[in-house]
Backbone as XML, in Angstrom:
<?xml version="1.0"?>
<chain id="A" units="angstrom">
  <residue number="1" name="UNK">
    <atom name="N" x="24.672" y="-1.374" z="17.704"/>
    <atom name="CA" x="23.589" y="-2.315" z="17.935"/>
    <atom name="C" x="23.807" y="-3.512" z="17.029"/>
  </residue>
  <residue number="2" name="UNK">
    <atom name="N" x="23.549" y="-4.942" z="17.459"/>
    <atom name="CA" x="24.030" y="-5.892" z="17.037"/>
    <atom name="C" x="22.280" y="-6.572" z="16.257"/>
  </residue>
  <residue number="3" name="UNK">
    <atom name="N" x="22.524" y="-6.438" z="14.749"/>
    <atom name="CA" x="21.154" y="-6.643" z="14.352"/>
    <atom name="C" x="21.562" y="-7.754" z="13.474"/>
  </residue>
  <residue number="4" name="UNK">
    <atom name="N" x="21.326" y="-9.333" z="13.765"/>
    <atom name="CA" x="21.439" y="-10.343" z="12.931"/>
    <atom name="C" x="20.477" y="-10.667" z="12.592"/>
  </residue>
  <residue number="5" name="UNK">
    <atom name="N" x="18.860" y="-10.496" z="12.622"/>
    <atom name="CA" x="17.915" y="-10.402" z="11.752"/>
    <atom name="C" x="17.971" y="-10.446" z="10.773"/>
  </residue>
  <residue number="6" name="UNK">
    <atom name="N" x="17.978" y="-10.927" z="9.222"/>
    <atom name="CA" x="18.091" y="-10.846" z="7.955"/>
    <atom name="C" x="16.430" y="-10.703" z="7.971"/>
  </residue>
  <residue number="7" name="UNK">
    <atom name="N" x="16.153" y="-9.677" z="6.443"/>
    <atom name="CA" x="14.740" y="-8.995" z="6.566"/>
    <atom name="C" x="14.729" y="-9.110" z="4.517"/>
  </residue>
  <residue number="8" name="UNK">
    <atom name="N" x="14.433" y="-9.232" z="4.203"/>
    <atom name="CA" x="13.903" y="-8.501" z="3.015"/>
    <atom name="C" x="13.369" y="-7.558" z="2.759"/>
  </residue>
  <residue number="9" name="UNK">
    <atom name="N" x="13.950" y="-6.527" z="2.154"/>
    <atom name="CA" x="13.479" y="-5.517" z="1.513"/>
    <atom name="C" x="12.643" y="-5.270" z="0.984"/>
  </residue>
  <residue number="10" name="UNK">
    <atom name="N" x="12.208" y="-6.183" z="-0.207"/>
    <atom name="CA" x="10.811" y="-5.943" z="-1.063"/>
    <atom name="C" x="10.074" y="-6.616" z="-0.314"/>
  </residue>
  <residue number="11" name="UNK">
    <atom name="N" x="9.922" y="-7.695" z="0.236"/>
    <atom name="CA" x="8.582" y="-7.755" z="0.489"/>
    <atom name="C" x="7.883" y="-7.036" z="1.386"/>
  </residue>
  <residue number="12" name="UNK">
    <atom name="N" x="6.652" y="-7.158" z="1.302"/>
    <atom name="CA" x="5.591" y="-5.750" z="1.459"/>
    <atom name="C" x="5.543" y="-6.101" z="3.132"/>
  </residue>
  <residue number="13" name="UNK">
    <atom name="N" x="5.700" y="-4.822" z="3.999"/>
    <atom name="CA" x="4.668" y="-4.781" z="5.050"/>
    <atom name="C" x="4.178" y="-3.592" z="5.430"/>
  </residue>
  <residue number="14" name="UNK">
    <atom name="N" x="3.352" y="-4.695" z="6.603"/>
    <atom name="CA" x="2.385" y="-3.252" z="6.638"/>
    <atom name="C" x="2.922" y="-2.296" z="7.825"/>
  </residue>
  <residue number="15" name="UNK">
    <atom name="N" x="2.951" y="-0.791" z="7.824"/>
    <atom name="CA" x="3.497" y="-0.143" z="8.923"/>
    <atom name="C" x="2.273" y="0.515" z="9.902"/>
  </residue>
  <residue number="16" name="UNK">
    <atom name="N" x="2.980" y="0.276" z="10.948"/>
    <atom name="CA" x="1.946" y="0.651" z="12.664"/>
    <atom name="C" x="2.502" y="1.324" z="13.929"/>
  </residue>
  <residue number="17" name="UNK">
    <atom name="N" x="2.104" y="2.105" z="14.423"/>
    <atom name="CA" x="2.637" y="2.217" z="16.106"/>
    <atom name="C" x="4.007" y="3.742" z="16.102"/>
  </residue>
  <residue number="18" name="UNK">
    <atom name="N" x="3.499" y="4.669" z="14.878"/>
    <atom name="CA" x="4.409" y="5.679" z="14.599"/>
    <atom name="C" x="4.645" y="6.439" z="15.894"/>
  </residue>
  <residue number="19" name="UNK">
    <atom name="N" x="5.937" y="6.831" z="16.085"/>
    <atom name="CA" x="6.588" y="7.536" z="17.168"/>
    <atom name="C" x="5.820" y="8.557" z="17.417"/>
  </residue>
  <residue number="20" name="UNK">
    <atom name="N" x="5.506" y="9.168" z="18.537"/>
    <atom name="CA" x="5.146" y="10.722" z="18.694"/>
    <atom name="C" x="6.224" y="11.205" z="18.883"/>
  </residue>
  <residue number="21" name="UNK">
    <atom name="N" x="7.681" y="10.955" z="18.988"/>
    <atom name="CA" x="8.796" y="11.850" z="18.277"/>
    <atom name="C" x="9.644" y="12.583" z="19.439"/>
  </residue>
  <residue number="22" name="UNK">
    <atom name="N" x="8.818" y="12.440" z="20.837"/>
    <atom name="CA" x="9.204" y="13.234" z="22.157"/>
    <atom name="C" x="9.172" y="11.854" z="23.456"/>
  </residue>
  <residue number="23" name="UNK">
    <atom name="N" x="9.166" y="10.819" z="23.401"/>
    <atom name="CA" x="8.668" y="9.990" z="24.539"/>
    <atom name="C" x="10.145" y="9.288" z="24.853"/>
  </residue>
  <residue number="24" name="UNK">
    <atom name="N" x="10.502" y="10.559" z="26.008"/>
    <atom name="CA" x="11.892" y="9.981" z="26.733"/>
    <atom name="C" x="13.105" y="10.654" z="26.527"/>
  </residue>
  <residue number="25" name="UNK">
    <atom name="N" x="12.705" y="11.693" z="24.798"/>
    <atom name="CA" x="14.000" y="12.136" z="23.967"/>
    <atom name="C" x="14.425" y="13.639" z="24.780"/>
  </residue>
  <residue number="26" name="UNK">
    <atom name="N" x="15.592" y="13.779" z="25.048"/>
    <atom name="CA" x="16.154" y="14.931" z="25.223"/>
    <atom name="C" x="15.855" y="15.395" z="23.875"/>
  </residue>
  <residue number="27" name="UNK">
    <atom name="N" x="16.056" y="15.110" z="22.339"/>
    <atom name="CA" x="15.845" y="16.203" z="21.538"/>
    <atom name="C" x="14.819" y="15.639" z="20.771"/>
  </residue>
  <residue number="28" name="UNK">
    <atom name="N" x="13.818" y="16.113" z="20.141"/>
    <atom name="CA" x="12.306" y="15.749" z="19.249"/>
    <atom name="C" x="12.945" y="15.471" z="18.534"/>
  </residue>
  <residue number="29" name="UNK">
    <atom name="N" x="12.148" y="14.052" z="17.557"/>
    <atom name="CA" x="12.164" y="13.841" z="16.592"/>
    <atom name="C" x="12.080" y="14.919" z="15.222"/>
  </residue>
  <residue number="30" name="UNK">
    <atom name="N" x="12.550" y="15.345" z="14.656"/>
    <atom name="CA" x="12.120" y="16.373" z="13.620"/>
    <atom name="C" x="11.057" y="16.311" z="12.957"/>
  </residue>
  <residue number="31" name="UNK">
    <atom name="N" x="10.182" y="17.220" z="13.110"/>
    <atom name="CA" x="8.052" y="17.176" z="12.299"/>
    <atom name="C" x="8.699" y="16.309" z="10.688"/>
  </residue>
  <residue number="32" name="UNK">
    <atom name="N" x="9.199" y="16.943" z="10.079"/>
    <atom name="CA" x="8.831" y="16.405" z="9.304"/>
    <atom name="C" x="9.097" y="14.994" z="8.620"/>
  </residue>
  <residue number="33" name="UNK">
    <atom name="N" x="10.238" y="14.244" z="9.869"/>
    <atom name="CA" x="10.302" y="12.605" z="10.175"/>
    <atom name="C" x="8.983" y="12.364" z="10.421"/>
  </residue>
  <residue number="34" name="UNK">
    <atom name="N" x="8.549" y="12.732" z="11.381"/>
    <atom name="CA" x="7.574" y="12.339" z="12.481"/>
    <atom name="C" x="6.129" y="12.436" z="11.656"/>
  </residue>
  <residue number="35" name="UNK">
    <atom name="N" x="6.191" y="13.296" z="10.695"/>
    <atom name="CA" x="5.034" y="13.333" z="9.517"/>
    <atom name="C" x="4.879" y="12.333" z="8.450"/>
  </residue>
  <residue number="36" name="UNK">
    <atom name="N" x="5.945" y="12.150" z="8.057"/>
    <atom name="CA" x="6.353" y="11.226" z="6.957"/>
    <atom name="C" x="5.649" y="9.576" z="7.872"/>
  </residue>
  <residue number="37" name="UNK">
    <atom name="N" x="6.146" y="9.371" z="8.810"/>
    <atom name="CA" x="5.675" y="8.079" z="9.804"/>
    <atom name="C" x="4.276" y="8.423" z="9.932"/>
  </residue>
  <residue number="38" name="UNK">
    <atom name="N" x="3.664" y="9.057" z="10.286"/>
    <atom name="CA" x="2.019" y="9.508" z="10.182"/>
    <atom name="C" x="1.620" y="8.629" z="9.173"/>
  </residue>
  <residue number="39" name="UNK">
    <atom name="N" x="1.672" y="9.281" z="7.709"/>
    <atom name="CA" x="1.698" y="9.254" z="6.716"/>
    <atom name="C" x="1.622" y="7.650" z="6.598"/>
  </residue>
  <residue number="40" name="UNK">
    <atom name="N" x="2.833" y="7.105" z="6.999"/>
    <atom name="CA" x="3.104" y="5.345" z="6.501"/>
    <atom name="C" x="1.987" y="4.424" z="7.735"/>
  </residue>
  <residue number="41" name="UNK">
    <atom name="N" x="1.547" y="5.224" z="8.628"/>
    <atom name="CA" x="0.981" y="4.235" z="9.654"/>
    <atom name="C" x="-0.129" y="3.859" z="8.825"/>
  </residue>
  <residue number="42" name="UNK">
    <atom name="N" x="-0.262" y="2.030" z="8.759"/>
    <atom name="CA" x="-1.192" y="1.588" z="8.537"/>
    <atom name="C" x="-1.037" y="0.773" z="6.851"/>
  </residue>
  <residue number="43" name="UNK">
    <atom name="N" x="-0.240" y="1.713" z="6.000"/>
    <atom name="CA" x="-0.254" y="1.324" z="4.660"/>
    <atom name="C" x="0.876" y="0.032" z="4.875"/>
  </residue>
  <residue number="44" name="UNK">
    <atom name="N" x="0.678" y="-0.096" z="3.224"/>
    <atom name="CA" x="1.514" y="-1.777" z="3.146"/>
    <atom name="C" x="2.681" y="-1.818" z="2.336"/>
  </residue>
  <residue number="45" name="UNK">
    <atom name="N" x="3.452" y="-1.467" z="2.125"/>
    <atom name="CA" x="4.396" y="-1.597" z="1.452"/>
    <atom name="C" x="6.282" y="-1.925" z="1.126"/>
  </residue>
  <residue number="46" name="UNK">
    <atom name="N" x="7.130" y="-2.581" z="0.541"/>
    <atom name="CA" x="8.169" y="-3.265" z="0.849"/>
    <atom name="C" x="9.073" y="-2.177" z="1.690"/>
  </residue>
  <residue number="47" name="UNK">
    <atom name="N" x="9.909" y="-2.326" z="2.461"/>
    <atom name="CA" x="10.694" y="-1.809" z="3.336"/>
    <atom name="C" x="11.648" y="-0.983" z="2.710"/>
  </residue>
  <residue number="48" name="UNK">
    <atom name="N" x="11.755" y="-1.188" z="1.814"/>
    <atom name="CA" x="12.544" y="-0.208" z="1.069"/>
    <atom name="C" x="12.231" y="1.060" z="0.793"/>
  </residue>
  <residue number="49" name="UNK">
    <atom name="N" x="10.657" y="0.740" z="0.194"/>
    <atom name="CA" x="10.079" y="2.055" z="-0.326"/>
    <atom name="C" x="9.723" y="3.019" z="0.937"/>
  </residue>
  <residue number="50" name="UNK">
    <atom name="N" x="9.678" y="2.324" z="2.052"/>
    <atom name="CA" x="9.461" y="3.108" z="3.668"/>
    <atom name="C" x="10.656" y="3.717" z="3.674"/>
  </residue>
  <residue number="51" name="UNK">
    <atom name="N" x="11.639" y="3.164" z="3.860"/>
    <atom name="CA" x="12.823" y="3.821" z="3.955"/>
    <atom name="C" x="13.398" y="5.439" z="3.085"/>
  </residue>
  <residue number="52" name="UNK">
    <atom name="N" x="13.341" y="4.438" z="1.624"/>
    <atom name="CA" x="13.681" y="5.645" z="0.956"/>
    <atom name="C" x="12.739" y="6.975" z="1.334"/>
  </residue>
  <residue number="53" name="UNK">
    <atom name="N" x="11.499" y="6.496" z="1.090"/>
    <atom name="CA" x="10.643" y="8.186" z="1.909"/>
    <atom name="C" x="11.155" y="8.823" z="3.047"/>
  </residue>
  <residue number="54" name="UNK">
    <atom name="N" x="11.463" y="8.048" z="3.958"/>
    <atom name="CA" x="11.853" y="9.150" z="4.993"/>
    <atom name="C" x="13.472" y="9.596" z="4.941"/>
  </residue>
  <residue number="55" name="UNK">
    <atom name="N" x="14.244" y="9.084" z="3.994"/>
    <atom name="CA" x="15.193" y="9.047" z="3.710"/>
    <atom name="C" x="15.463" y="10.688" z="2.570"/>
  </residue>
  <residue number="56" name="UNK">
    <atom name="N" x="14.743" y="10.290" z="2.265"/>
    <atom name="CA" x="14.071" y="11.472" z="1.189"/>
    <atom name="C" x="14.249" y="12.835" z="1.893"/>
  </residue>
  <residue number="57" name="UNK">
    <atom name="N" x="14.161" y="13.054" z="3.441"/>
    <atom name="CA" x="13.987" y="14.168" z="3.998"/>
    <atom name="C" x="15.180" y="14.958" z="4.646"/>
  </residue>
  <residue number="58" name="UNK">
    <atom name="N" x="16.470" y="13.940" z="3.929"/>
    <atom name="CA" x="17.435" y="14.411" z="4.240"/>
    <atom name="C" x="17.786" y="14.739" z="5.854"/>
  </residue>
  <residue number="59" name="UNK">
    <atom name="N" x="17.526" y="13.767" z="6.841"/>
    <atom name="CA" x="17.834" y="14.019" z="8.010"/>
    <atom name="C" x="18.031" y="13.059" z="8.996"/>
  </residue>
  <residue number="60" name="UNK">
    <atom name="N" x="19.880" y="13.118" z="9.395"/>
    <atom name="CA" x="19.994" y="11.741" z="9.825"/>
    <atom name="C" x="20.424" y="10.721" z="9.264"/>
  </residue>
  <residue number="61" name="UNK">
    <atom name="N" x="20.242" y="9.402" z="10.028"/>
    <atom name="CA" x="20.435" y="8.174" z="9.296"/>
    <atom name="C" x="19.429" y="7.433" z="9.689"/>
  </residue>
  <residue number="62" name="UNK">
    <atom name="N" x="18.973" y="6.674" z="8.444"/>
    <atom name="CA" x="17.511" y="6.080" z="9.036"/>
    <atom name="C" x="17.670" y="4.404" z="8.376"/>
  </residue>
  <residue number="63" name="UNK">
    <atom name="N" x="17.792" y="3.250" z="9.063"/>
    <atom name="CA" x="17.619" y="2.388" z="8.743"/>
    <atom name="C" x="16.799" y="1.543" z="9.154"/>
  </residue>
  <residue number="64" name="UNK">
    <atom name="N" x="16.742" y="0.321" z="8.603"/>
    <atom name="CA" x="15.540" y="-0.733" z="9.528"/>
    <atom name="C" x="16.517" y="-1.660" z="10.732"/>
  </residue>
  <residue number="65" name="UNK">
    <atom name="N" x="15.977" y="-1.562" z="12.031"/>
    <atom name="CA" x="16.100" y="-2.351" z="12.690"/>
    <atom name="C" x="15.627" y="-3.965" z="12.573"/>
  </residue>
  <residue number="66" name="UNK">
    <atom name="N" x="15.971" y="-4.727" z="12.235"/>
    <atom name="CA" x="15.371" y="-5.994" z="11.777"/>
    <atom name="C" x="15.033" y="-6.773" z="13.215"/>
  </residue>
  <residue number="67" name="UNK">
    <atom name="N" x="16.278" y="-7.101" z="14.167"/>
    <atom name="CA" x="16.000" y="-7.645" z="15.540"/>
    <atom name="C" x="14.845" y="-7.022" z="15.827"/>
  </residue>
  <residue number="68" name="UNK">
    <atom name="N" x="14.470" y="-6.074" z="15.904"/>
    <atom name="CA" x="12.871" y="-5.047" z="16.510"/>
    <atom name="C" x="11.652" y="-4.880" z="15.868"/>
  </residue>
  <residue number="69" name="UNK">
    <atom name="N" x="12.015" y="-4.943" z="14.528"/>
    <atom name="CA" x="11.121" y="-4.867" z="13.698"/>
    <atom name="C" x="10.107" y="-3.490" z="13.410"/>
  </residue>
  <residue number="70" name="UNK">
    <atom name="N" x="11.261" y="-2.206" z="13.392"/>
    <atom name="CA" x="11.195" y="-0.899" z="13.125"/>
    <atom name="C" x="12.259" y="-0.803" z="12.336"/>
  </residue>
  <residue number="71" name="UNK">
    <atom name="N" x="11.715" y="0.619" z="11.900"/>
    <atom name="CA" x="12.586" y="1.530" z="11.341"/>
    <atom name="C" x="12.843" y="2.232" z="12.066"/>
  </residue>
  <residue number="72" name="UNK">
    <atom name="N" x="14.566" y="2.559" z="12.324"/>
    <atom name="CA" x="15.020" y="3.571" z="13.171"/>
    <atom name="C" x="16.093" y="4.973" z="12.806"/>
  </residue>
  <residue number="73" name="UNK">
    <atom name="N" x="16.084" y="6.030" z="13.157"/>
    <atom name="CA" x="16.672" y="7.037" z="13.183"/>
    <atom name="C" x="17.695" y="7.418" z="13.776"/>
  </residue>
  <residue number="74" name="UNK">
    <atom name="N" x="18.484" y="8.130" z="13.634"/>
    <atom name="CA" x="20.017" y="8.401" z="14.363"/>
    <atom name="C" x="20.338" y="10.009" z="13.833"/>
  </residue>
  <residue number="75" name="UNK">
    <atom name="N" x="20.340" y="10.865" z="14.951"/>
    <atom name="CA" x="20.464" y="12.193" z="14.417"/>
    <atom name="C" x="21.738" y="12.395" z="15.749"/>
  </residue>
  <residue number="76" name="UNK">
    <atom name="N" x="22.681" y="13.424" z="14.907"/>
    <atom name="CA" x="23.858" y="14.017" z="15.704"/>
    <atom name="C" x="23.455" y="15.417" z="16.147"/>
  </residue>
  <residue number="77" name="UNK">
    <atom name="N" x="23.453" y="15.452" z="17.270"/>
    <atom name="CA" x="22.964" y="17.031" z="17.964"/>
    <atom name="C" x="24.309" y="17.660" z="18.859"/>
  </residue>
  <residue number="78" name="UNK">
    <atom name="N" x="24.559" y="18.476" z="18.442"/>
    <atom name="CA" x="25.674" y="18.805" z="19.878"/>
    <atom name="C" x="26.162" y="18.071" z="20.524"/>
  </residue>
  <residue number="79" name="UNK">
    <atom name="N" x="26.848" y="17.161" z="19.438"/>
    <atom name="CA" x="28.102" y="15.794" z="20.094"/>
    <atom name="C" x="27.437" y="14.945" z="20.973"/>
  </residue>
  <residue number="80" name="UNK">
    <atom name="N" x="26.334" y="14.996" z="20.639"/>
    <atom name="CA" x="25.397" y="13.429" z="20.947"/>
    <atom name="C" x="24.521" y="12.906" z="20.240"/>
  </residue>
  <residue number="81" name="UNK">
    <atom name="N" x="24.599" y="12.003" z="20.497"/>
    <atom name="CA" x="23.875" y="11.181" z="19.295"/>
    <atom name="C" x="22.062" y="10.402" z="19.916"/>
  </residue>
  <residue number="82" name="UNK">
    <atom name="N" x="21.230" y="10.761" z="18.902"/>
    <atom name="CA" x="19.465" y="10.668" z="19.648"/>
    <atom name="C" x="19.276" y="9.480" z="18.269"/>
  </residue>
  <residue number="83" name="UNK">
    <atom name="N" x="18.745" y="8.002" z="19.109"/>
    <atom name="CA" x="18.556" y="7.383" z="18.283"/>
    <atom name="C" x="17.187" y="7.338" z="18.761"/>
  </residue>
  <residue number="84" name="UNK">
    <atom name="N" x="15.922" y="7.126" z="17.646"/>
    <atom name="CA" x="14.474" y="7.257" z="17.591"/>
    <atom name="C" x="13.813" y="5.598" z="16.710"/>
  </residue>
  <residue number="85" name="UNK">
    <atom name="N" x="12.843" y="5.144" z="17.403"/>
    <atom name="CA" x="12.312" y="4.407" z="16.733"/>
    <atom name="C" x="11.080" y="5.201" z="16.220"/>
  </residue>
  <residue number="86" name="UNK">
    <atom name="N" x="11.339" y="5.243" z="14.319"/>
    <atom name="CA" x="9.828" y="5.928" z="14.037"/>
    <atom name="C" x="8.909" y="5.470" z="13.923"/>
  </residue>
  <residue number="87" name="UNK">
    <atom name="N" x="8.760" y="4.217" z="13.494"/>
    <atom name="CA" x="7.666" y="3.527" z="13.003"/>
    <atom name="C" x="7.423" y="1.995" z="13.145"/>
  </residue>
  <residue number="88" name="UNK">
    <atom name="N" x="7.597" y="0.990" z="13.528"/>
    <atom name="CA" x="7.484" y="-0.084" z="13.248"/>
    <atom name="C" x="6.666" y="-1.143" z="12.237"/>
  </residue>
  <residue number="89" name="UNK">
    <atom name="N" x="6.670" y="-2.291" z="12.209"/>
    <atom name="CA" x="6.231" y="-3.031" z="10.597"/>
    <atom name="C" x="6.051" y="-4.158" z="11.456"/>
  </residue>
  <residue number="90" name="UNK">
    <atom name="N" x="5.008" y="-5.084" z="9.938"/>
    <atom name="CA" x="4.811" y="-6.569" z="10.950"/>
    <atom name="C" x="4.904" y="-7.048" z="9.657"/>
  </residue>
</chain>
C-alpha cells in the first residue's frame, strides 16, 4: 500500500469508529486487538501512544495508515495475509 501521507506522531488525536473485528474478514480480528480499540474509542491521544498499546499485544503488525487516517493491522494466517482497519483518528 502506497501511503505518502506524512502524519506526526505526537501530536494528539482523538480515536473513533473501532472495528467490530469480523465485517468482510475470512479470519476475526483477535479479542484482544479488538478490545484494546474499544478501549481507545473516543480518547485523545498522540499516535504513537495508540500504537504502542496495541502493539503491546504482541500480534501482527500494526501501523498507522496515514492516506486513511487509521490504524491498521496485518496478521499472517495459513499463508495469507488479513489486513484489518482497527480504529481510526481525526
Amino acid at each position: 500500500m502506497s501511503d505518502k501521507k506524512y502524519v506526526d506522531m505526537d501530536t494528539p488525536r482523538t480515536f473513533n469508529s473501532p472495528s467490530d473485528g469480523s465485517s468482510g474478514a475470512v479470519v476475526r480480528m483477535p479479542e484482544v486487538i479488538r478490545k484494546i480499540a474499544l478501549g481507545l474509542d473516543g480518547e485523545t491521544m498522540p499516535l504513537r501512544e495508540a500504537v504502542a498499546l496495541l502493539r503491546a499485544a504482541d500480534i501482527g503488525e500494526v501501523w498507522v495508515v496515514s492516506e486513511y487516517d487509521y490504524i491498521g493491522l496485518l496478521i499472517r494466517h495459513h499463508g495469507s495475509r488479513h489486513h484489518f482497519r482497527v480504529i481510526s483518528y481525526k
